[in-house]
PDB file with SEQRES, HELIX, SHEET and CRYST1 records, atoms N, CA, C and O in Angstrom:
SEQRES   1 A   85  UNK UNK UNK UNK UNK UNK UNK UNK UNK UNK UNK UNK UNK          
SEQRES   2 A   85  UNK UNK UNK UNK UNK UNK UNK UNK UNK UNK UNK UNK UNK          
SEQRES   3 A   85  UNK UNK UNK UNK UNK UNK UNK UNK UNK UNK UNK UNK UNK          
SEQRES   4 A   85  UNK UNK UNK UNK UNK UNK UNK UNK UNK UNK UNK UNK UNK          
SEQRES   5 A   85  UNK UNK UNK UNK UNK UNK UNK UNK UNK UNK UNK UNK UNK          
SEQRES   6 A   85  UNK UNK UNK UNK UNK UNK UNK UNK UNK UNK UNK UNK UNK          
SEQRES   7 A   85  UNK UNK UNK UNK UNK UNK UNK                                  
HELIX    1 AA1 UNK A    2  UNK A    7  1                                   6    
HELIX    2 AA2 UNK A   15  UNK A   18  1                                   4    
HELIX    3 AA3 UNK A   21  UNK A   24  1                                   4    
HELIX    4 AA4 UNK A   32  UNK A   47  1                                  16    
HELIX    5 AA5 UNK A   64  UNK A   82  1                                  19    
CRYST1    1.000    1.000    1.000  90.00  90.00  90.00 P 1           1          
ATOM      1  N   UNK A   1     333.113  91.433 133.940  1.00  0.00           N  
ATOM      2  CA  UNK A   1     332.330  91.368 132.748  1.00  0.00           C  
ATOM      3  C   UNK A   1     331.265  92.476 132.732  1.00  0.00           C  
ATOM      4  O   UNK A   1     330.971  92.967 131.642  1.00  0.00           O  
ATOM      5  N   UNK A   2     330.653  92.917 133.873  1.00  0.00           N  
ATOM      6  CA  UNK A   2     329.702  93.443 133.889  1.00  0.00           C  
ATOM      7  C   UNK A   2     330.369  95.279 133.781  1.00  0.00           C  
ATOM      8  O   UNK A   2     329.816  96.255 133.275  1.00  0.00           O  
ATOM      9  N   UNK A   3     331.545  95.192 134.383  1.00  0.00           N  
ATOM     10  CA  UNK A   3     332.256  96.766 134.169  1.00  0.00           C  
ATOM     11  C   UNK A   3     332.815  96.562 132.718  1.00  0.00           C  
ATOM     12  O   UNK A   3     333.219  97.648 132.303  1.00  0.00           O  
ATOM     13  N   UNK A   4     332.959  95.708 131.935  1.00  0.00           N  
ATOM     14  CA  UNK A   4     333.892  95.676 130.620  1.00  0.00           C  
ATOM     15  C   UNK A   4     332.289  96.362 130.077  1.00  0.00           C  
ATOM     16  O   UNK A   4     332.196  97.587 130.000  1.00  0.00           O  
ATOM     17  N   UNK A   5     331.140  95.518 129.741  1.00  0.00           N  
ATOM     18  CA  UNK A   5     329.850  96.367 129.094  1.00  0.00           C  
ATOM     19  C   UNK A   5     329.648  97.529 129.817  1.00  0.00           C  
ATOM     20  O   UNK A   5     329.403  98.409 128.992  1.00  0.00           O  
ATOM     21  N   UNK A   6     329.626  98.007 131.004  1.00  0.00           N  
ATOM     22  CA  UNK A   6     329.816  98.911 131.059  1.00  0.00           C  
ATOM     23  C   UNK A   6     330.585 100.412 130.568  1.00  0.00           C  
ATOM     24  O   UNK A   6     330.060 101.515 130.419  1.00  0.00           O  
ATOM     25  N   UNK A   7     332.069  99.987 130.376  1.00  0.00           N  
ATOM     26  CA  UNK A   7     332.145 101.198 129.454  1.00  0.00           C  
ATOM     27  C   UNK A   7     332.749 100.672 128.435  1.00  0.00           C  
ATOM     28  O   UNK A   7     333.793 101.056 127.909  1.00  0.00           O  
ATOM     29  N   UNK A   8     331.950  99.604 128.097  1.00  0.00           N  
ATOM     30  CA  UNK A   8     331.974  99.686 126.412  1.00  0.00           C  
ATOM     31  C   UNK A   8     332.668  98.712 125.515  1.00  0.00           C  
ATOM     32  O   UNK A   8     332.673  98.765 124.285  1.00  0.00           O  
ATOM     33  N   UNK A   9     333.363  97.648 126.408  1.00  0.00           N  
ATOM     34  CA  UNK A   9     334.904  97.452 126.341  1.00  0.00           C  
ATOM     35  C   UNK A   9     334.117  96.291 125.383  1.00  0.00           C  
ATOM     36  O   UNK A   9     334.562  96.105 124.250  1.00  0.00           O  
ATOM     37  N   UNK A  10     332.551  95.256 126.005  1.00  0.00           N  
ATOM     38  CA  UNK A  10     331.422  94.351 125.190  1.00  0.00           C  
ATOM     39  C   UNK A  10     330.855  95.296 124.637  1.00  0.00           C  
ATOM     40  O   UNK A  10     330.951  96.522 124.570  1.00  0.00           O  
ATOM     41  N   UNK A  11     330.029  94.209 124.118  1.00  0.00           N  
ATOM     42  CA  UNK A  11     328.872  95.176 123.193  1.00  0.00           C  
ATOM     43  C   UNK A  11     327.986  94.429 123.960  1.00  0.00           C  
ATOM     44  O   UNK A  11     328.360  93.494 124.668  1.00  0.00           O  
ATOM     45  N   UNK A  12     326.325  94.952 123.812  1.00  0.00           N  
ATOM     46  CA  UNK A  12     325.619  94.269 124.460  1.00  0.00           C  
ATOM     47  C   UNK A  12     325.065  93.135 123.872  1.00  0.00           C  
ATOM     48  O   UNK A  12     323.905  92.918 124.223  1.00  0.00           O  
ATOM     49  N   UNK A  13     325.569  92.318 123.051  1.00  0.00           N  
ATOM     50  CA  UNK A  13     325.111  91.008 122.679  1.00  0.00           C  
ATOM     51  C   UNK A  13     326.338  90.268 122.727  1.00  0.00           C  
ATOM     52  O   UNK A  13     326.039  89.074 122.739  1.00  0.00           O  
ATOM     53  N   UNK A  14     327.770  90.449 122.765  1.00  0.00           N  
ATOM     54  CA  UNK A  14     328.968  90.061 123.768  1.00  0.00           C  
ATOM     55  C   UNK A  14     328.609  89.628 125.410  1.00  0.00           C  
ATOM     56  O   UNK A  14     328.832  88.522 125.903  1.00  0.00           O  
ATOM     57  N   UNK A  15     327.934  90.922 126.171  1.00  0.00           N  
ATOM     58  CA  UNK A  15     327.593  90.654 127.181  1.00  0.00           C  
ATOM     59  C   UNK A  15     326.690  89.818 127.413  1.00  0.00           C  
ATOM     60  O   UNK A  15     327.029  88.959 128.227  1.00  0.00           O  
ATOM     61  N   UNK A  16     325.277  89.700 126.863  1.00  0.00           N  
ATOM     62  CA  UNK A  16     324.556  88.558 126.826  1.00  0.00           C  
ATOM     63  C   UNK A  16     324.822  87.542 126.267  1.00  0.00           C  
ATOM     64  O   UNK A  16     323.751  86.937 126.263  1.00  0.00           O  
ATOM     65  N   UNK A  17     325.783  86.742 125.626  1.00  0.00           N  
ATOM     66  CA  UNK A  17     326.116  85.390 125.325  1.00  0.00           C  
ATOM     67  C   UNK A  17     327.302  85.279 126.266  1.00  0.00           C  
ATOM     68  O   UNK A  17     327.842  84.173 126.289  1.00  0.00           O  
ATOM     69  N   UNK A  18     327.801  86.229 127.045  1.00  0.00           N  
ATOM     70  CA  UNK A  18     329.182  85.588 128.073  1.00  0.00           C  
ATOM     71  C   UNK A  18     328.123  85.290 129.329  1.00  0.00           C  
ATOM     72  O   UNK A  18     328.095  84.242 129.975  1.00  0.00           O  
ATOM     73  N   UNK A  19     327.236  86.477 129.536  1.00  0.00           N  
ATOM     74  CA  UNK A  19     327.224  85.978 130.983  1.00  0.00           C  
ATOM     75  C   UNK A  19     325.793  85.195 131.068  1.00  0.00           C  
ATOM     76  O   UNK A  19     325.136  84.978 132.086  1.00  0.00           O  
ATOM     77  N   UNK A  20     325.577  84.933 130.098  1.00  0.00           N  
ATOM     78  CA  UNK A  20     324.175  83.478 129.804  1.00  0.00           C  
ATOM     79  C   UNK A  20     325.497  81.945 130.345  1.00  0.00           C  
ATOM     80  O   UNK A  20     325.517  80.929 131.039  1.00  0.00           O  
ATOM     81  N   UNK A  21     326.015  82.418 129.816  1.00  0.00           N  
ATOM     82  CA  UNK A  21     327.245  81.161 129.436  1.00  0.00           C  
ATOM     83  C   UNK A  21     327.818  81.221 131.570  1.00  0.00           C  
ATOM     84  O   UNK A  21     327.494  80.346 132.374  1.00  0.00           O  
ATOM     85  N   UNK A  22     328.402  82.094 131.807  1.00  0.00           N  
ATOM     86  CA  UNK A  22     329.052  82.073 133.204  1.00  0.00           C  
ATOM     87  C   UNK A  22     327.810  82.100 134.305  1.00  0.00           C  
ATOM     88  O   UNK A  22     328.166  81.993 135.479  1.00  0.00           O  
ATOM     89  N   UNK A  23     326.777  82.195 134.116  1.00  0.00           N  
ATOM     90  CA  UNK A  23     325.809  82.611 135.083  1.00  0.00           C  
ATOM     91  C   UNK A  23     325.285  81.070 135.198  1.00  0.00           C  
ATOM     92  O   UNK A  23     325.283  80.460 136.268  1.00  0.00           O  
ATOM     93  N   UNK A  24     324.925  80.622 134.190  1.00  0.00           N  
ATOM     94  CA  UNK A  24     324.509  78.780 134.097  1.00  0.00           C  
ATOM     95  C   UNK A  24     325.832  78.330 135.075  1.00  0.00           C  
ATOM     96  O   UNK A  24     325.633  77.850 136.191  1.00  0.00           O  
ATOM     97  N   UNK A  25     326.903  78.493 134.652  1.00  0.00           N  
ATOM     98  CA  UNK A  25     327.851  77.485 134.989  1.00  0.00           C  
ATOM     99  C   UNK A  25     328.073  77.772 136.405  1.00  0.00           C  
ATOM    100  O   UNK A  25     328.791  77.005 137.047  1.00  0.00           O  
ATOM    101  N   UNK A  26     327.630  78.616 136.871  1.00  0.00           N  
ATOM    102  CA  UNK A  26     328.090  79.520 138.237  1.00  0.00           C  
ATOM    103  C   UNK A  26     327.266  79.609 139.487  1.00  0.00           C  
ATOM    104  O   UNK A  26     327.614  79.675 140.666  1.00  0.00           O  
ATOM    105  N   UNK A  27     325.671  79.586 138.728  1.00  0.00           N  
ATOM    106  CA  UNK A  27     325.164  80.046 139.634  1.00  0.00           C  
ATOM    107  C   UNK A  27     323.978  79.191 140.950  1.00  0.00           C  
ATOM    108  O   UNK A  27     323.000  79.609 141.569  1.00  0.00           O  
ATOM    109  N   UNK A  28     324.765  77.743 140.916  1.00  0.00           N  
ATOM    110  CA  UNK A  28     325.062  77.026 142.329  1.00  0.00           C  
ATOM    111  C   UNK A  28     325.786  77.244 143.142  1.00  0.00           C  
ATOM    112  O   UNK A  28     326.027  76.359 143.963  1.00  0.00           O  
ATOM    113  N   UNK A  29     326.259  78.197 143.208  1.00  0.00           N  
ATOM    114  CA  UNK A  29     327.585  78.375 144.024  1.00  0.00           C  
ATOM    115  C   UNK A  29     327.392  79.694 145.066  1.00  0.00           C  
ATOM    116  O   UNK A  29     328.071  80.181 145.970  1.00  0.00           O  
ATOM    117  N   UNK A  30     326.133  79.989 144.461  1.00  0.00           N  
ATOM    118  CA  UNK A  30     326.099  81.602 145.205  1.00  0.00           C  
ATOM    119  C   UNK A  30     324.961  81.654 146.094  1.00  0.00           C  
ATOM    120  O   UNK A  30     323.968  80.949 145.916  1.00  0.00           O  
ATOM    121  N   UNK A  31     325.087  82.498 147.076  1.00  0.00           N  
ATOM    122  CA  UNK A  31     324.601  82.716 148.320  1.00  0.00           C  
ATOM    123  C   UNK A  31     323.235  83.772 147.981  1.00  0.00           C  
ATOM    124  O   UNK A  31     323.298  84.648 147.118  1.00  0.00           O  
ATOM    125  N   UNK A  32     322.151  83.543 148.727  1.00  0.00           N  
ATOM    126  CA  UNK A  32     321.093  84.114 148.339  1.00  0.00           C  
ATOM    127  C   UNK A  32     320.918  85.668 147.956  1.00  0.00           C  
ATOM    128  O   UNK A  32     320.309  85.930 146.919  1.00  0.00           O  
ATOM    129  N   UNK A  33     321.291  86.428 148.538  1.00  0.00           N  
ATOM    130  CA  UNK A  33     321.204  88.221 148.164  1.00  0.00           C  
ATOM    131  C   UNK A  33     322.299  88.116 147.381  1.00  0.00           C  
ATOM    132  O   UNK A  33     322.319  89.150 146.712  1.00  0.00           O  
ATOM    133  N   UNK A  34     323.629  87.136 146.970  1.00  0.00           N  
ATOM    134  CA  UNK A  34     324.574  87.715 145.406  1.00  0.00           C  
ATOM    135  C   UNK A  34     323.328  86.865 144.619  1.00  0.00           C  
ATOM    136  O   UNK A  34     322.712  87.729 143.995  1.00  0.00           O  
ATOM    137  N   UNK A  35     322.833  85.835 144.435  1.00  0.00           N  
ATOM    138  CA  UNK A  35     322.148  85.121 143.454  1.00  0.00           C  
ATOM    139  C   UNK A  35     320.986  86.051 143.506  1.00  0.00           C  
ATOM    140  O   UNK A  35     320.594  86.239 142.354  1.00  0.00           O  
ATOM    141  N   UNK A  36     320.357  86.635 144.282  1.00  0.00           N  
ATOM    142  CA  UNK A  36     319.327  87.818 143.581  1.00  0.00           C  
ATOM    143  C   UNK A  36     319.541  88.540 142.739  1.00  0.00           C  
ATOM    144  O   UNK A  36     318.928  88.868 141.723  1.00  0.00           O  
ATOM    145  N   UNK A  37     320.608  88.851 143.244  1.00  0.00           N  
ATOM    146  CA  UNK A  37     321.185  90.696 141.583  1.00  0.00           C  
ATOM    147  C   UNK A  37     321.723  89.875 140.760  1.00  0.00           C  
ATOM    148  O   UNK A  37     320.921  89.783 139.831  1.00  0.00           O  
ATOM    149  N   UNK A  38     322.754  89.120 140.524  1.00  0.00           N  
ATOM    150  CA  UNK A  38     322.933  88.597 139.655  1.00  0.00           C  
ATOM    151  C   UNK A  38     321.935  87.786 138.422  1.00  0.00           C  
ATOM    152  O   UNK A  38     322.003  87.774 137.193  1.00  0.00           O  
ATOM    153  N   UNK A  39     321.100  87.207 139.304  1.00  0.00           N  
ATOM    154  CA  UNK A  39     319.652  86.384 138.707  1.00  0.00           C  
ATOM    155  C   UNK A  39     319.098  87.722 137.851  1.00  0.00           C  
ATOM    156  O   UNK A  39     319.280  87.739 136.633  1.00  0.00           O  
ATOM    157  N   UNK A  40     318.498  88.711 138.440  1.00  0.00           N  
ATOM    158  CA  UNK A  40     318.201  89.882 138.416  1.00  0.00           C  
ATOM    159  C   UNK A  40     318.546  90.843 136.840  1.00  0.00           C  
ATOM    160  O   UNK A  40     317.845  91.592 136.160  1.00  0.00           O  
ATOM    161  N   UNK A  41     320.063  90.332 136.720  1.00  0.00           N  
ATOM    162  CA  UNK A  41     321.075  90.819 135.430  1.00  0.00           C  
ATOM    163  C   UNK A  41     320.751  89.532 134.493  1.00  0.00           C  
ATOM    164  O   UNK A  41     320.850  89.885 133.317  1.00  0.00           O  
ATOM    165  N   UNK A  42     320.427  88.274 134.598  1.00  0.00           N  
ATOM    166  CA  UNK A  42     320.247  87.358 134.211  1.00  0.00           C  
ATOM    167  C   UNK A  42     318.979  87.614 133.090  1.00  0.00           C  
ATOM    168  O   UNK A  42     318.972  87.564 131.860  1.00  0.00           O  
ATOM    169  N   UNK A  43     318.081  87.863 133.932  1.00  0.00           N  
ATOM    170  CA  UNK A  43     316.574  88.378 133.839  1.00  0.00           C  
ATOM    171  C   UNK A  43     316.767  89.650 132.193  1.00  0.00           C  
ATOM    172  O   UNK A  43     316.323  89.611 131.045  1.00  0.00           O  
ATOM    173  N   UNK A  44     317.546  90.500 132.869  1.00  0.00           N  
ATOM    174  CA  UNK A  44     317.521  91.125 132.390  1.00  0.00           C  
ATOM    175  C   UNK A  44     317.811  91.425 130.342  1.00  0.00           C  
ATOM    176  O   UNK A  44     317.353  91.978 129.342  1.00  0.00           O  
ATOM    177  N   UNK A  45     319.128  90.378 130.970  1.00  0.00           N  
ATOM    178  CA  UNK A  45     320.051  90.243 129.674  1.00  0.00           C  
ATOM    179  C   UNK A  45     319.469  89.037 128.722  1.00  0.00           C  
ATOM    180  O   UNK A  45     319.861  88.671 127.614  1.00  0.00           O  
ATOM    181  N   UNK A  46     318.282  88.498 129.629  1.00  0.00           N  
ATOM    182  CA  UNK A  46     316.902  87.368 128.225  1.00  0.00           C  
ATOM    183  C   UNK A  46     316.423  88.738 127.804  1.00  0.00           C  
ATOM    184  O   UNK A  46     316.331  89.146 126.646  1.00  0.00           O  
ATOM    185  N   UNK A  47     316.132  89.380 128.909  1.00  0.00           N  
ATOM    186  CA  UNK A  47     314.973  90.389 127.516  1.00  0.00           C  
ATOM    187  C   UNK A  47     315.911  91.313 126.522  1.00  0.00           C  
ATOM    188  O   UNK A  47     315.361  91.716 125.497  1.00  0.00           O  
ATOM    189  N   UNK A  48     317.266  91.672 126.748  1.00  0.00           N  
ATOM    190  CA  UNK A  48     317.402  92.468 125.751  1.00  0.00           C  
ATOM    191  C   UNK A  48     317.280  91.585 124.403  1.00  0.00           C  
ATOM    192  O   UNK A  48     317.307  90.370 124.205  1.00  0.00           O  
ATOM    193  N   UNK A  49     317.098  92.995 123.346  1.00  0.00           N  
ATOM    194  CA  UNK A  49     317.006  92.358 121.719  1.00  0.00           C  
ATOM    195  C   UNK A  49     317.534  93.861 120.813  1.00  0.00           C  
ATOM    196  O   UNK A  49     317.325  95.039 121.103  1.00  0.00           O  
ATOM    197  N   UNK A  50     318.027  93.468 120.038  1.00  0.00           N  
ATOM    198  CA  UNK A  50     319.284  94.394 119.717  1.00  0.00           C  
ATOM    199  C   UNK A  50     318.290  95.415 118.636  1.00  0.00           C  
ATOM    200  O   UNK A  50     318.435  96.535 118.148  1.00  0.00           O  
ATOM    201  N   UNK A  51     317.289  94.409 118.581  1.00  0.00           N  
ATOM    202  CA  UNK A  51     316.335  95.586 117.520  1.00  0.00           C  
ATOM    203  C   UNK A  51     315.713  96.769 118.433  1.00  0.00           C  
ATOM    204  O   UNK A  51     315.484  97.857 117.905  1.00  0.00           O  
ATOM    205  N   UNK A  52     315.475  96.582 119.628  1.00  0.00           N  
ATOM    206  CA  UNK A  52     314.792  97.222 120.685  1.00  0.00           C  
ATOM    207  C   UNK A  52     315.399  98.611 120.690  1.00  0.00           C  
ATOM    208  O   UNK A  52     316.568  98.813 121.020  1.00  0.00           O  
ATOM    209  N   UNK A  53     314.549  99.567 120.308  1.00  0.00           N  
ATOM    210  CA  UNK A  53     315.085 101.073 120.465  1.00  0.00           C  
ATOM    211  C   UNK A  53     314.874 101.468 121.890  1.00  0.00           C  
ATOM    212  O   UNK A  53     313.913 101.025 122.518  1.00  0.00           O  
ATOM    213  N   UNK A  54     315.734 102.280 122.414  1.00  0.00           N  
ATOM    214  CA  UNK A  54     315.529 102.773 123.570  1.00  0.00           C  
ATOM    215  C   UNK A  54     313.933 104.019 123.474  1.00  0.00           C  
ATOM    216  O   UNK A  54     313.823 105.001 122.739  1.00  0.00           O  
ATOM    217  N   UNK A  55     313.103 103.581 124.308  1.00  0.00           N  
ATOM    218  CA  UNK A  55     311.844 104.238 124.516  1.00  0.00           C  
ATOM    219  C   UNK A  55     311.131 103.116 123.724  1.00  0.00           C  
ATOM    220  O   UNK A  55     309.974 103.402 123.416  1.00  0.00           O  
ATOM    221  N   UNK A  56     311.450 102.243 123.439  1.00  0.00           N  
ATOM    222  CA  UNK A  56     310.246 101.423 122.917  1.00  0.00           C  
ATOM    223  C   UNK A  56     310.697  99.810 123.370  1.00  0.00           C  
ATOM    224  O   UNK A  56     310.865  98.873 122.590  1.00  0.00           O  
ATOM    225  N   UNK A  57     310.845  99.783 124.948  1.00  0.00           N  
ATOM    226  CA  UNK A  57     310.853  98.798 125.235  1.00  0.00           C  
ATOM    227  C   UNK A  57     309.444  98.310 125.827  1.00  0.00           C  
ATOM    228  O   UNK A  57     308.506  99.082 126.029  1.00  0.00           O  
ATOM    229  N   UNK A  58     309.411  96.839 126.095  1.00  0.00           N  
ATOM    230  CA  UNK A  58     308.451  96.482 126.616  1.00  0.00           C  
ATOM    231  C   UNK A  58     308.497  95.391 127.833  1.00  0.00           C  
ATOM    232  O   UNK A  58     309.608  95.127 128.291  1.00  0.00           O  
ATOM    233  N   UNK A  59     307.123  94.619 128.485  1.00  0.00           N  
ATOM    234  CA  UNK A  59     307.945  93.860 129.403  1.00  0.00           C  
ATOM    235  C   UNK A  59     308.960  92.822 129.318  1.00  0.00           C  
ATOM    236  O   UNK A  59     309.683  92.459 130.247  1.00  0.00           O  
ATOM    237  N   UNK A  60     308.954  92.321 127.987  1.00  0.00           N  
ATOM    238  CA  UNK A  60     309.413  91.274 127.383  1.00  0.00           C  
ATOM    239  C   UNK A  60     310.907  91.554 126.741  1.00  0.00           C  
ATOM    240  O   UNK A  60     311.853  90.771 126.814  1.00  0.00           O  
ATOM    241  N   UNK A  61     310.911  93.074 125.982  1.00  0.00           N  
ATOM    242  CA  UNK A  61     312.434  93.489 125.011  1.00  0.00           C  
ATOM    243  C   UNK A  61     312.554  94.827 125.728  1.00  0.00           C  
ATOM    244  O   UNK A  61     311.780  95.779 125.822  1.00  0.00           O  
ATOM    245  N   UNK A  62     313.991  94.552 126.290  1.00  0.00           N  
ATOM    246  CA  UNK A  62     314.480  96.140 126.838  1.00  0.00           C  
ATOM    247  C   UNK A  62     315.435  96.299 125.308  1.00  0.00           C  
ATOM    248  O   UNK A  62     315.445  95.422 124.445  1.00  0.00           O  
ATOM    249  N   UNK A  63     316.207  97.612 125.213  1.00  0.00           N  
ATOM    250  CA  UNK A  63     317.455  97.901 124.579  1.00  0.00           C  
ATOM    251  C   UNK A  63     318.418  97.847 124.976  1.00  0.00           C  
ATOM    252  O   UNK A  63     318.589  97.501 126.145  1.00  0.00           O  
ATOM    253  N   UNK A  64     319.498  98.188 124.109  1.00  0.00           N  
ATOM    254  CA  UNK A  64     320.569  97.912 125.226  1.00  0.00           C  
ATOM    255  C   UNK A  64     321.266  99.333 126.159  1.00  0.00           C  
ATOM    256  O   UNK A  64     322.256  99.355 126.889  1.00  0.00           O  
ATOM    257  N   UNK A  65     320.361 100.373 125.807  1.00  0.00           N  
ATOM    258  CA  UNK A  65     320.487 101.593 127.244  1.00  0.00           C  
ATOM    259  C   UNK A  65     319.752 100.912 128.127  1.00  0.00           C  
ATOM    260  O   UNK A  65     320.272 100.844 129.241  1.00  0.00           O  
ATOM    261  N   UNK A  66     318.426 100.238 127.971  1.00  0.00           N  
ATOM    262  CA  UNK A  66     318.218  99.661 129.098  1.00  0.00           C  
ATOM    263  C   UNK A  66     318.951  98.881 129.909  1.00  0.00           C  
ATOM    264  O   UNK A  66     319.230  99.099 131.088  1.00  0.00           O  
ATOM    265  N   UNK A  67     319.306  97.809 129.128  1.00  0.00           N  
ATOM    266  CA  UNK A  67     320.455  97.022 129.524  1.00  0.00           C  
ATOM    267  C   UNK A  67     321.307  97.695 130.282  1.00  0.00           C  
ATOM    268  O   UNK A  67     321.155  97.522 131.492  1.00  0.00           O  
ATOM    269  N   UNK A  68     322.260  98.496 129.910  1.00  0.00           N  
ATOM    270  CA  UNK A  68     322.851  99.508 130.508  1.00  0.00           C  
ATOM    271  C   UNK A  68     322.362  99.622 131.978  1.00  0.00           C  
ATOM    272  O   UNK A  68     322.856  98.967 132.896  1.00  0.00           O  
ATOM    273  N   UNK A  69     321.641 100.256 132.078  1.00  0.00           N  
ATOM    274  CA  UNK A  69     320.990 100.760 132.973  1.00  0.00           C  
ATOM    275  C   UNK A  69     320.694 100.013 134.200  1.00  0.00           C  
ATOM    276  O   UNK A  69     320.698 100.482 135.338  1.00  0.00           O  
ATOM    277  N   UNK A  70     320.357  98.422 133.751  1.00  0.00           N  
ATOM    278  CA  UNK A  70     319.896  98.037 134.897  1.00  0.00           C  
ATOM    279  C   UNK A  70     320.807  97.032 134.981  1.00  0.00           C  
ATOM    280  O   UNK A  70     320.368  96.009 135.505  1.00  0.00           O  
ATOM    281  N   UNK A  71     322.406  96.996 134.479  1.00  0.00           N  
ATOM    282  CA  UNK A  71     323.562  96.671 134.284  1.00  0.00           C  
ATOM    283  C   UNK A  71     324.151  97.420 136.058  1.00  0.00           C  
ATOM    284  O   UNK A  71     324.592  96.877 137.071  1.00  0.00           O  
ATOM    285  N   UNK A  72     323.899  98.659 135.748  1.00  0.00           N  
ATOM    286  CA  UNK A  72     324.341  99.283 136.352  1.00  0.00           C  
ATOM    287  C   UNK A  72     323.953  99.375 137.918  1.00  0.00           C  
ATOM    288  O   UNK A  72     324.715  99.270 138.879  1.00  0.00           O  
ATOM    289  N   UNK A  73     322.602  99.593 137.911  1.00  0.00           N  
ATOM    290  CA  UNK A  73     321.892  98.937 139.154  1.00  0.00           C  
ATOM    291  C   UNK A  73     322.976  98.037 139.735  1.00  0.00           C  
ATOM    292  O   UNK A  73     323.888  98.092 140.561  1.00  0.00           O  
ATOM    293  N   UNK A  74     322.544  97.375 139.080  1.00  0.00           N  
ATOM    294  CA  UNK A  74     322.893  96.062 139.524  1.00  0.00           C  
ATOM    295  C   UNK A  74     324.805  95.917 140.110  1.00  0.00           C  
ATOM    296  O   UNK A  74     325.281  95.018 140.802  1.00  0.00           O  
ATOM    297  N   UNK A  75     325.496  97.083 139.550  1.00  0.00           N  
ATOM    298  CA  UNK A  75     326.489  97.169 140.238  1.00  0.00           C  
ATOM    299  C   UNK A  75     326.439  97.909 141.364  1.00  0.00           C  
ATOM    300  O   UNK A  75     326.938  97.441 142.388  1.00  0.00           O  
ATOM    301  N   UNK A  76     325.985  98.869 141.373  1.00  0.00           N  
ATOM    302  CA  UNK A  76     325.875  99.545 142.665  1.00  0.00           C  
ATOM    303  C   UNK A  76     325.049  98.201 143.885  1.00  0.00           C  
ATOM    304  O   UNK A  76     325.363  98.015 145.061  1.00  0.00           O  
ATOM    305  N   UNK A  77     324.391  97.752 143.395  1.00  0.00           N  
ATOM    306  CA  UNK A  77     323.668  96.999 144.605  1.00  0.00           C  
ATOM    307  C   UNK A  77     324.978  95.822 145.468  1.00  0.00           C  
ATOM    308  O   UNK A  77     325.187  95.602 146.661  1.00  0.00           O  
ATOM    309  N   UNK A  78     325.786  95.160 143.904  1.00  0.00           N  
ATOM    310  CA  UNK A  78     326.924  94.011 144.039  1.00  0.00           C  
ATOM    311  C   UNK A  78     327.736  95.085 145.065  1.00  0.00           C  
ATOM    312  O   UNK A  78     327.798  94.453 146.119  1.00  0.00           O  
ATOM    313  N   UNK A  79     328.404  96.425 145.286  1.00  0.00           N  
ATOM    314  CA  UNK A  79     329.283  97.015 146.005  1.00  0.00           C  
ATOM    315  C   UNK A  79     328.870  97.306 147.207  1.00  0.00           C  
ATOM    316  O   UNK A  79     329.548  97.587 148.196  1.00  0.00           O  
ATOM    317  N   UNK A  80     327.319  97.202 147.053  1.00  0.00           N  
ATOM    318  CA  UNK A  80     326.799  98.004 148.637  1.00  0.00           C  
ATOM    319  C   UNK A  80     327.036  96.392 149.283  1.00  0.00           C  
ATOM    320  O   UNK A  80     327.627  96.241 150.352  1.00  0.00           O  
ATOM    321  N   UNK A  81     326.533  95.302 148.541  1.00  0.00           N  
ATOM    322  CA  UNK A  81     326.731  94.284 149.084  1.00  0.00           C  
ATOM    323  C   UNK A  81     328.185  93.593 149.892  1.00  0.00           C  
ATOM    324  O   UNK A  81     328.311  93.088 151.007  1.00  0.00           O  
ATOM    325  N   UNK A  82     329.347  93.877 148.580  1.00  0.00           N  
ATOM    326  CA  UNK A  82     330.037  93.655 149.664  1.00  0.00           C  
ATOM    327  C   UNK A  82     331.324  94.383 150.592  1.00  0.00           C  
ATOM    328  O   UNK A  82     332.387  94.029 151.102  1.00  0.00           O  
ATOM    329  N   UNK A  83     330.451  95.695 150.447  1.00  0.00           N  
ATOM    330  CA  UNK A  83     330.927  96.614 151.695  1.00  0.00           C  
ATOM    331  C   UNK A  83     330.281  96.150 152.450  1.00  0.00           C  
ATOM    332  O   UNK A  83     330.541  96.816 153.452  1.00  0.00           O  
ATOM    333  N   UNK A  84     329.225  95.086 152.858  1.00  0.00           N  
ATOM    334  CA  UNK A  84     328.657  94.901 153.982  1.00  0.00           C  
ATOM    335  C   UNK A  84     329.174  93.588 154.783  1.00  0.00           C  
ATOM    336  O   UNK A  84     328.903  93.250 155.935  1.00  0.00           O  
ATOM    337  N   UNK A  85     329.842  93.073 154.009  1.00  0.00           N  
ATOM    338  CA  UNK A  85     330.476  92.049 154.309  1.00  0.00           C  
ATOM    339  C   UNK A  85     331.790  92.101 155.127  1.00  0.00           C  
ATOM    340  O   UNK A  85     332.386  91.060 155.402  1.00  0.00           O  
TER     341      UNK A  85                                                      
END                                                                             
């Protein structure tokens, strides 16, 4: 889900109503450093708001390049993770 918004495949208010929806249902199940980044994308995907222009976010409304962005983070961190495994 998180590579489909990534290039594009969601939109970013697709992505925030799927993974509001899978992250509730899911996220007893997960082990403390995956439930950080994930929580983390969680976090993230309350603040986006589709009115939010990129450069005029705040602590509360990112955009969705932000989104993007810390979408992305957040994958690189999920791979370093489990190459370590």
């Amino acid at each position: 889900m998180m590579e489909n918004f990534q290039n594009g495949t969601l939109s970013a208010d697709e992505f925030q109503t799927l993974y509001f929806k899978v992250f509730k249902e899911s996220n007893d199940r997960m082990d403390g450093p995956l439930f950080k980044i994930l929580d983390g994308v969680f976090e993230s995907a309350d603040c986006y708001w589709h009115e939010c222009l990129s450069g005029q976010e705040t602590t509360f409304e990112i955009s969705k390049q932000q989104l993007r962005k810390e979408v992305h983070e957040a994958l690189v961190k999920l791979n370093k993770l489990l190459d370590n495994r």
